[in-house]
C-alpha positions, 0 to 999 in steps of 0.5 A, spaced: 059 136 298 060 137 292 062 144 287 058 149 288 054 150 281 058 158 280 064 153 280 062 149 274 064 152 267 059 153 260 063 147 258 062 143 264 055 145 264 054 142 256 056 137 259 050 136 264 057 134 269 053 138 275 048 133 274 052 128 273 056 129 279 050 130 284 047 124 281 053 120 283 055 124 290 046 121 292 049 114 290 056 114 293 053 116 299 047 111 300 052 105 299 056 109 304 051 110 310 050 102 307 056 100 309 056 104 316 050 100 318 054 093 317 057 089 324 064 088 325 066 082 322 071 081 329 073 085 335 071 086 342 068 093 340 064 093 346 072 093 350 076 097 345 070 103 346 071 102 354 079 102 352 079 109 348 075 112 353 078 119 354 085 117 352 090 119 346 088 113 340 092 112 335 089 108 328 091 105 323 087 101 317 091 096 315 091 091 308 094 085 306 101 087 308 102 084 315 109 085 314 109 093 314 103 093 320 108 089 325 114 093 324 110 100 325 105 097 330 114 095 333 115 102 332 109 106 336 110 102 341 116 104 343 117 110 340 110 114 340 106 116 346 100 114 347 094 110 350 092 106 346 092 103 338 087 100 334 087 096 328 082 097 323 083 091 318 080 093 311 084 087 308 080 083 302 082 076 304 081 072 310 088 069 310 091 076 310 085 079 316 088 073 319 095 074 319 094 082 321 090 079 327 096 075 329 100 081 329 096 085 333 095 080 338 103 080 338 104 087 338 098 089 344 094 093 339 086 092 339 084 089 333 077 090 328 076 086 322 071 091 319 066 089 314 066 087 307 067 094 305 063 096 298 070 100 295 076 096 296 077 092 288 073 099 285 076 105 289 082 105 294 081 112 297 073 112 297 076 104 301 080 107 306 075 113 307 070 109 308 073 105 313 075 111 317 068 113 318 066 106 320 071 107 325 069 114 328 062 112 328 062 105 331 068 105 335 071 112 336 065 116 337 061 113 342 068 111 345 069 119 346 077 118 347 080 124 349 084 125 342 084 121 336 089 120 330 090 117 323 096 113 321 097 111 313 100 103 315 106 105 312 108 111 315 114 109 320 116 112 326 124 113 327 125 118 333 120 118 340 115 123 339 108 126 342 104 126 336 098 128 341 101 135 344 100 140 338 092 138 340 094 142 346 094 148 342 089 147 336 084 142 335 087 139 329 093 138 325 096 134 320 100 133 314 096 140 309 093 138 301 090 143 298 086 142 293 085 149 289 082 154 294 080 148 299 085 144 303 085 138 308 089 133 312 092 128 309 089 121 311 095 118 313 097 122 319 093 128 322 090 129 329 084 131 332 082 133 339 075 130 340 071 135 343 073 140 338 070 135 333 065 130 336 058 135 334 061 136 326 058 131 322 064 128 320 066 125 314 073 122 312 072 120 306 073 124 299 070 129 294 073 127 287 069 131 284 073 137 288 078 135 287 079 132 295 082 125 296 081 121 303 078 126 308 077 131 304 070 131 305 071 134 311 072 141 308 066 144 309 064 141 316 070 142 319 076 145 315 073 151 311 074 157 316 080 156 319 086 158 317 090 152 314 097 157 316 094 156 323 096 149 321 102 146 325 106 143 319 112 139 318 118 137 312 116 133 307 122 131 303 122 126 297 127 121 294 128 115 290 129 108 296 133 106 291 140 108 288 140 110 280 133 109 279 128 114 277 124 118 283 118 116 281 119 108 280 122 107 288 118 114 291 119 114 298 118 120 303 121 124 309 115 126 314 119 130 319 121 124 323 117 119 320 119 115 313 113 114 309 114 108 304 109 110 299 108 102 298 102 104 293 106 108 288 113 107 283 115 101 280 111 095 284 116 090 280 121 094 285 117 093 291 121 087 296 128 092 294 125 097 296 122 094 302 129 092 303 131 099 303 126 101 308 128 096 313 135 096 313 133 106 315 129 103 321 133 099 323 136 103 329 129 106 329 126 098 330 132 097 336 131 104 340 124 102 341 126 095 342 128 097 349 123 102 350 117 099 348 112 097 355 110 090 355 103 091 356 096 088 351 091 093 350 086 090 355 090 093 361 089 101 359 083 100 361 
């Protein structure tokens, strides 16, 4: 939704921006609802809905980075209770939908090519966003899992853990942004207990206008009376992947047990280096759950 007008100041009001702003709102969401009536490009949808049926499915969107989708989908194989995880591939080019389907056949993940999405070359939040909502509502939704969670495709891993059991206390929790009075879950780890969620018209997408990114848009339906304290949270600690080299330039993240590499952040001339880095961190992690990860394709949870 966006800002309510008594947010809007006198000189945001000379510059007609609550009308420009709604104007813009009614046309992003037409090309949305658009997008969310358009067929998946490949996935046996029917089968992934009858897999997640009453189960604790993990999701991940993926783009143009095989590479990062096999080692998280390595980790949370081994490392990560749950039942099922799903591939939403949100790549631009046909070679990469390619190589990210080769993986998650290898890893026994479930694979959906989505649509061509309307937001990927102008926006990549409103991109991921909008693919987060085809998901819930073409497979998600109509599949009813007993719980569902969100994974950024280069957030890893490094301790076995059960993302799903908070969910016994509270419908939903995740990684908290605030965004003056309001806040929401980042989009890239947050978890939700279905039959607390599923009647909300849910939307996973953003409200720049109020300064909410990628589920924001949830604020109203879902986030504004609960008390973001009731939230359970973990550390978030920053630092520089590589040595002697600003913060800012090789950005990565510490979330709880979980590394974050922040691939779209800091310097991309640094980016194999800091991959480098990276690998070499979850090495240990890659080689704990090498020994434990079951041998099973997403078909045989049904």
């Amino acid at each position: 939704m966006p800002k309510a007008l008594r947010e809007y100041d006198w000189r945001q009001w000379l510059r007609l921006q609550p009308l420009t702003h709604a104007i813009k709102t009614a046309r992003y969401r037409k090309i949305d609802r658009a997008f969310l009536r358009q067929p998946v490009k490949d996935g046996d949808i029917a089968d992934i809905r009858d897999a997640a049926r009453g189960r604790h499915v993990l999701l991940t969107v993926a783009f143009g980075d095989a590479q990062c989708l096999d080692v998280q989908l390595r980790l949370t194989r081994g490392l990560v209770r749950h039942d099922l995880h799903i591939v939403a591939d949100n790549s631009a080019s046909e070679a990469s939908a390619r190589e990210n389907r080769q993986v998650s056949a290898a890893r026994g993940a479930a694979y959906v090519r989505l649509p061509a999405n309307p937001w990927t070359v102008k926006n990549p939040s409103r991109s991921h966003g909008a693919a987060l909502n085809w998901m819930w509502y073409n497979v998600l939704k109509p599949a009813a899992p007993a719980a569902f969670g969100f994974l950024d495709q280069d957030l890893f891993p490094t301790q076995p853990c059960d993302p799903f059991e908070p969910l016994e206390r509270v419908a939903f929790y995740g990684d908290l942004r605030r965004a003056g009075a309001r806040w929401y879950l980042w989009a890239g780890y947050c978890f939700f207990r279905f039959d607390a969620v599923d009647s909300a018209p849910l939307d996973f997408g953003l409200d720049w206008f109020a300064g909410l990114d990628t589920g924001g848009a949830n604020w109203e339906v879902l986030y504004r009376n609960v008390d973001p304290n009731a939230v359970p949270q973990r550390q978030i600690t920053a630092f520089a992947a590589l040595p002697g080299i600003e913060l800012r330039q090789a950005y990565c993240e510490w979330r709880g047990n979980w590394l974050h590499e922040v691939g779209l952040d800091g310097d991309l001339s640094l980016k194999a280096k800091k991959r480098e880095t990276v690998l070499r961190l979850l090495e240990p992690a890659l080689q704990a759950s090498l020994k434990s990860a079951p041998q099973r394709d997403w078909r045989s949870t049904q």
